[in-house]
C-alpha positions in Angstrom: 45.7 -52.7 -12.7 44.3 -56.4 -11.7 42.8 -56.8 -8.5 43.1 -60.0 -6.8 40.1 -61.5 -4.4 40.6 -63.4 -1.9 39.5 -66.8 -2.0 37.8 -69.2 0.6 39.3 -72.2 2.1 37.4 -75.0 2.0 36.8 -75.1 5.8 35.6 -71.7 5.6 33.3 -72.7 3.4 32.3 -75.3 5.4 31.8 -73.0 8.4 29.6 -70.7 5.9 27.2 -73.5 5.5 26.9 -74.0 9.1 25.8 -70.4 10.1 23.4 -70.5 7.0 21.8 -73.9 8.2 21.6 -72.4 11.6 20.0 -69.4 10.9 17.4 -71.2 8.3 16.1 -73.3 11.5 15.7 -70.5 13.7 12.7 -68.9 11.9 11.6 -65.6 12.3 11.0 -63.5 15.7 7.5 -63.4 16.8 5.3 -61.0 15.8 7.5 -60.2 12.2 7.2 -61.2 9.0 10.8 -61.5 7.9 10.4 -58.0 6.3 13.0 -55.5 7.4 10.5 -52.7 7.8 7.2 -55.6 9.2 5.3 -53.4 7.2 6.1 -49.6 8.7 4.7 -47.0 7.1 7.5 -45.1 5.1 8.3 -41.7 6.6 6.8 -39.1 5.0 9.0 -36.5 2.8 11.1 -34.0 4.8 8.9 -30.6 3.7 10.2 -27.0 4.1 8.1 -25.6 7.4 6.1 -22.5 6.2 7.1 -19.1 8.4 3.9 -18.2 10.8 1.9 -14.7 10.0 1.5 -12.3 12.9 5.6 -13.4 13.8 8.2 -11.0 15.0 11.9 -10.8 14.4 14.9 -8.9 15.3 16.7 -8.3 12.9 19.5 -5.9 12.1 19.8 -5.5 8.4 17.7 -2.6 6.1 16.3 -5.0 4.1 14.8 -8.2 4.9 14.3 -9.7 1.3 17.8 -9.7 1.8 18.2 -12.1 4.7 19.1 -15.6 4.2 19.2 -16.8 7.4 16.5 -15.9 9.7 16.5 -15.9 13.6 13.8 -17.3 15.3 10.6 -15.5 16.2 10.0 -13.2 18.7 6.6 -12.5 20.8 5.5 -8.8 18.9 5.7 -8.0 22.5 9.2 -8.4 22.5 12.2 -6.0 21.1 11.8 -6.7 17.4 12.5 -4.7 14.1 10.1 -6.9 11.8 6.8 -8.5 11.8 5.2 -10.8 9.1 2.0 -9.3 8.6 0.5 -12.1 6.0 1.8 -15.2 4.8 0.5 -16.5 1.0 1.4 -19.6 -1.4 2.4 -19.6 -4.8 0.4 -21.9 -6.6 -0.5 -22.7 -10.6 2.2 -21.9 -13.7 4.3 -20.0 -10.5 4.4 -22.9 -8.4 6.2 -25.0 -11.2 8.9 -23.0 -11.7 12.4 -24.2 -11.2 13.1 -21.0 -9.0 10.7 -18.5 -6.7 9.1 -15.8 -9.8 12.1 -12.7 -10.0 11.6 -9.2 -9.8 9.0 -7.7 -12.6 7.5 -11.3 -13.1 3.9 -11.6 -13.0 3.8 -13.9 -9.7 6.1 -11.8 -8.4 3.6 -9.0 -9.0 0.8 -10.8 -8.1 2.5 -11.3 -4.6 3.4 -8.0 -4.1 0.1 -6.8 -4.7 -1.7 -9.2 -2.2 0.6 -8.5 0.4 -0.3 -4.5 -0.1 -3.8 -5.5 0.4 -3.3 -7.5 2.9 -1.5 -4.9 4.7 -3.9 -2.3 4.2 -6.4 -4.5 6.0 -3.7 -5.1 8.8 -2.6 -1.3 9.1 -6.1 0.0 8.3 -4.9 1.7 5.2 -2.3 2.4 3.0 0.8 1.4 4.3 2.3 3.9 1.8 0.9 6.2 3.8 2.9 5.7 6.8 6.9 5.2 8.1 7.0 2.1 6.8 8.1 -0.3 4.5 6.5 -3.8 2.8 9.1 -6.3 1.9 8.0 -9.3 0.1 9.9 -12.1 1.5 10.6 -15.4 -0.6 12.5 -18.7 -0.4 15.8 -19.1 -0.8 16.9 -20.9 -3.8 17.8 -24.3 -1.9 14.2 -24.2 0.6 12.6 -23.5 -2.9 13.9 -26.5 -4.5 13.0 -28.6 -1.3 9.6 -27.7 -2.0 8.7 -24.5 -0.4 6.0 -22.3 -2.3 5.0 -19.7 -0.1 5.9 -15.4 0.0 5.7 -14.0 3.0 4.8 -10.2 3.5 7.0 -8.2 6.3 6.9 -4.6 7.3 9.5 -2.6 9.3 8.8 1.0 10.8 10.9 3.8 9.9 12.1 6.7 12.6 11.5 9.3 9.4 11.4 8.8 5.7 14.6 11.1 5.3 17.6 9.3 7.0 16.4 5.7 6.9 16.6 4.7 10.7 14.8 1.4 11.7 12.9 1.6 15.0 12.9 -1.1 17.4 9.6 -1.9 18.3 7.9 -3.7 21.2 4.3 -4.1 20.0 2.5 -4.9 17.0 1.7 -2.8 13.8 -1.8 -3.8 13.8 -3.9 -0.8 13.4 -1.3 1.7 13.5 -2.5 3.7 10.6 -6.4 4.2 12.3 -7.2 6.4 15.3 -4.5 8.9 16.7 -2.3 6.7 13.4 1.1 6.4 15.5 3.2 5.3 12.4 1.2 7.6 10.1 3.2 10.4 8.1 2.1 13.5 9.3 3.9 17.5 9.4 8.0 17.7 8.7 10.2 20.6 8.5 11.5 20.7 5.1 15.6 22.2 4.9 16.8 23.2 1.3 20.5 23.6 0.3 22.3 24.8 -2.5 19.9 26.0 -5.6 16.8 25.3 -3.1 17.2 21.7 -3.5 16.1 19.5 -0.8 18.1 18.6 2.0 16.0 16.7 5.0 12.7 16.4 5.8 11.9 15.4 9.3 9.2 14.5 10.8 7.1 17.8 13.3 4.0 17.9 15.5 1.7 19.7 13.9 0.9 22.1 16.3 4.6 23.3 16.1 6.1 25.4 13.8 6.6 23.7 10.7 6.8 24.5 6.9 5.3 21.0 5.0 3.0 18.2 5.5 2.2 15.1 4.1 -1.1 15.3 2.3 -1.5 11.4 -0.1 -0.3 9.1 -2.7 -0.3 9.5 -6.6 -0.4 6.4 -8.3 1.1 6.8 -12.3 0.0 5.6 -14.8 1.4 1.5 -15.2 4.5 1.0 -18.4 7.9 0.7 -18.5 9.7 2.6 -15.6 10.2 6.2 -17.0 13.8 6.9 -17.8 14.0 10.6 -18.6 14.4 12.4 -15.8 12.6 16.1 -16.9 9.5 14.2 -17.6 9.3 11.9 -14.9 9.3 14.7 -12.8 7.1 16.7 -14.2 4.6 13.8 -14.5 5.2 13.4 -10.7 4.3 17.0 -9.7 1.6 17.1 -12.1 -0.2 14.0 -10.3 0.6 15.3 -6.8 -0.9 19.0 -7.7 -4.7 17.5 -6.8 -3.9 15.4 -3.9 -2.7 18.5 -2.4 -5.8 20.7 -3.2 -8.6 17.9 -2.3 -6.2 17.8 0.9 -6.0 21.1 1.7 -9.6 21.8 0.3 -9.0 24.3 -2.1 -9.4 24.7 -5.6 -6.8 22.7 -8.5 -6.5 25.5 -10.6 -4.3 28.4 -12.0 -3.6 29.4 -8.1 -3.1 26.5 -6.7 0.9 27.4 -6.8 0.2 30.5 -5.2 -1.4 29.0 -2.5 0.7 26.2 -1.1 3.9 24.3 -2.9 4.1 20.7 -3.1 7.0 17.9 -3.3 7.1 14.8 -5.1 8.8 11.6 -3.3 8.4 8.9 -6.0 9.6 5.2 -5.0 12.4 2.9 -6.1 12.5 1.2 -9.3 12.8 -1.8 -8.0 9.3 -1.1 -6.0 8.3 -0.1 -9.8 8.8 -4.1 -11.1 7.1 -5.2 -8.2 3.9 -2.8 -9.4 4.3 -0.2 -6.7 3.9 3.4 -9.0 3.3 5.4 -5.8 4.4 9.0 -5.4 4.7 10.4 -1.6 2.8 13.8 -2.0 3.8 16.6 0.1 2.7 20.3 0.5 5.2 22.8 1.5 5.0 26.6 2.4 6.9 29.4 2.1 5.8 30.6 5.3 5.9 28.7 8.6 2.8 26.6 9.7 1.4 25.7 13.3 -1.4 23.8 12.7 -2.4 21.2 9.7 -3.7 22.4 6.0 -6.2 19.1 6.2 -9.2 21.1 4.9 -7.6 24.6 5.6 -9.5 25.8 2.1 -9.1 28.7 0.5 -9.4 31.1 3.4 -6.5 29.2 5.5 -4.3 29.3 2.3 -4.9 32.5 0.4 -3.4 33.0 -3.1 -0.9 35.5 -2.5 
């Protein structure tokens, strides 16, 4: 296809030369330089805005690695269901990355264990050891490309480690596994089924009749997330058998099973990547408990 221009006439070109002329004899404004800019600084780069530590946020969802789109903050004062406890940066060989460091990754590793540290020091201990959750929070693949390097380390309360339920909160976190430990796990009423398997375990006041408690974490061994079933769990009951005794201040010996039982409640595999190998340790009796087994010893839980 030919495309045809149009062409000037020669008093338009005449009329051309005129507005030139003109505006060649009328100089520049005052106070410019004939640059377009007169020598403005150039905006800096559009950056990503980093998410503040010691926010709030209501939000709905189960997970929040999961959300995409986050709400603005709350005051921790208000109705929430999340609070950013720590906020870090990715930096060296993980900060060059085309994308935020996946699952099992050593960054991603690395972030998950600073933000378990981190939270320790904003709980007062283990957050493992309470109703709780730690979610490491990144980027989303667009904000990441934009620039943004930074992990940000969120926990959510749980109403009971059995059903899942997220509480809505109106205060902070901070501190809540020290003192009287308001989110700390404590006594639960254990139900069994079919073939004494497990059904629910609740959480119970202590001075209440009750039939388990939680007593500590076992940490296994770090390798490749164990696949057989049989040994994993007798790897996990093995490694919860002296966080119950030095709980319950009895001996970890032959009659240690004639004493007390215990349950294993090992985490996700996902949680396993991320370099969590934690094991919920709980003891559980036969017969019904009013009172904690914290250093009971021997004459509190005889070998019968």
């Amino acid at each position: 296809m030919q495309v045809r221009g149009r062409r000037l006439s020669t008093g338009a070109l005449a009329v051309v030369g005129v507005v030139t002329l003109l505006l060649s004899a009328c100089g520049n404004p005052a106070g410019t330089d004939g640059d377009l800019t007169n020598n403005w600084k150039a905006l800096p780069d559009a950056k990503i805005p980093t998410p503040a530590s010691g926010a709030c946020y209501s939000i709905t969802t189960d997970n929040p690695a999961s959300v995409t789109k986050w709400p603005a903050p709350v005051e921790c004062t208000a109705s929430h269901t999340v609070e950013t406890v720590y906020v870090g940066q990715f930096t060296g060989e993980e900060a060059g990355q085309s994308s935020a460091p996946s699952t099992g990754s050593k960054g991603r590793r690395t972030a998950y264990e600073t933000c378990a540290a981190e939270a320790k020091t904003f709980l007062g201990d283990d957050w493992r050891n309470g109703r709780l959750e730690l979610s490491v929070v990144l980027p989303i693949a667009l904000h990441w490309q934009g620039g943004a390097r930074w992990f940000r380390c969120d926990m959510m309360e749980y109403l009971d480690l059995d059903d899942y339920a997220v509480v809505t909160r109106t205060a902070s976190l901070k501190g809540g596994l020290t003192g009287e430990k308001p989110v700390a796990l404590g006594c639960i009423t254990v139900t069994t089924g079919a073939n004494n398997r497990i059904d629910k375990m609740t959480p119970a006041k202590c001075d209440t009749n009750h039939n388990g408690e939680y007593v500590g974490v076992y940490d296994l061994p770090d390798g490749p997330y164990p696949t057989d079933r049989a040994a994993a769990s007798k790897a996990r009951l093995d490694g919860c058998a002296p966080v119950v005794a030095a709980y319950a201040g009895v001996p970890n010996d032959a009659d240690l099973s004639f004493r007390v039982g215990w349950i294993s409640s090992p985490f996700t595999e996902i949680e396993w990547g991320l370099g969590n190998r934690g094991v919920r340790c709980y003891a559980h009796s036969a017969d019904p408990l009013n009172k904690s087994i914290k250093g009971i010893g021997p004459a509190g839980l005889p070998a019968d």
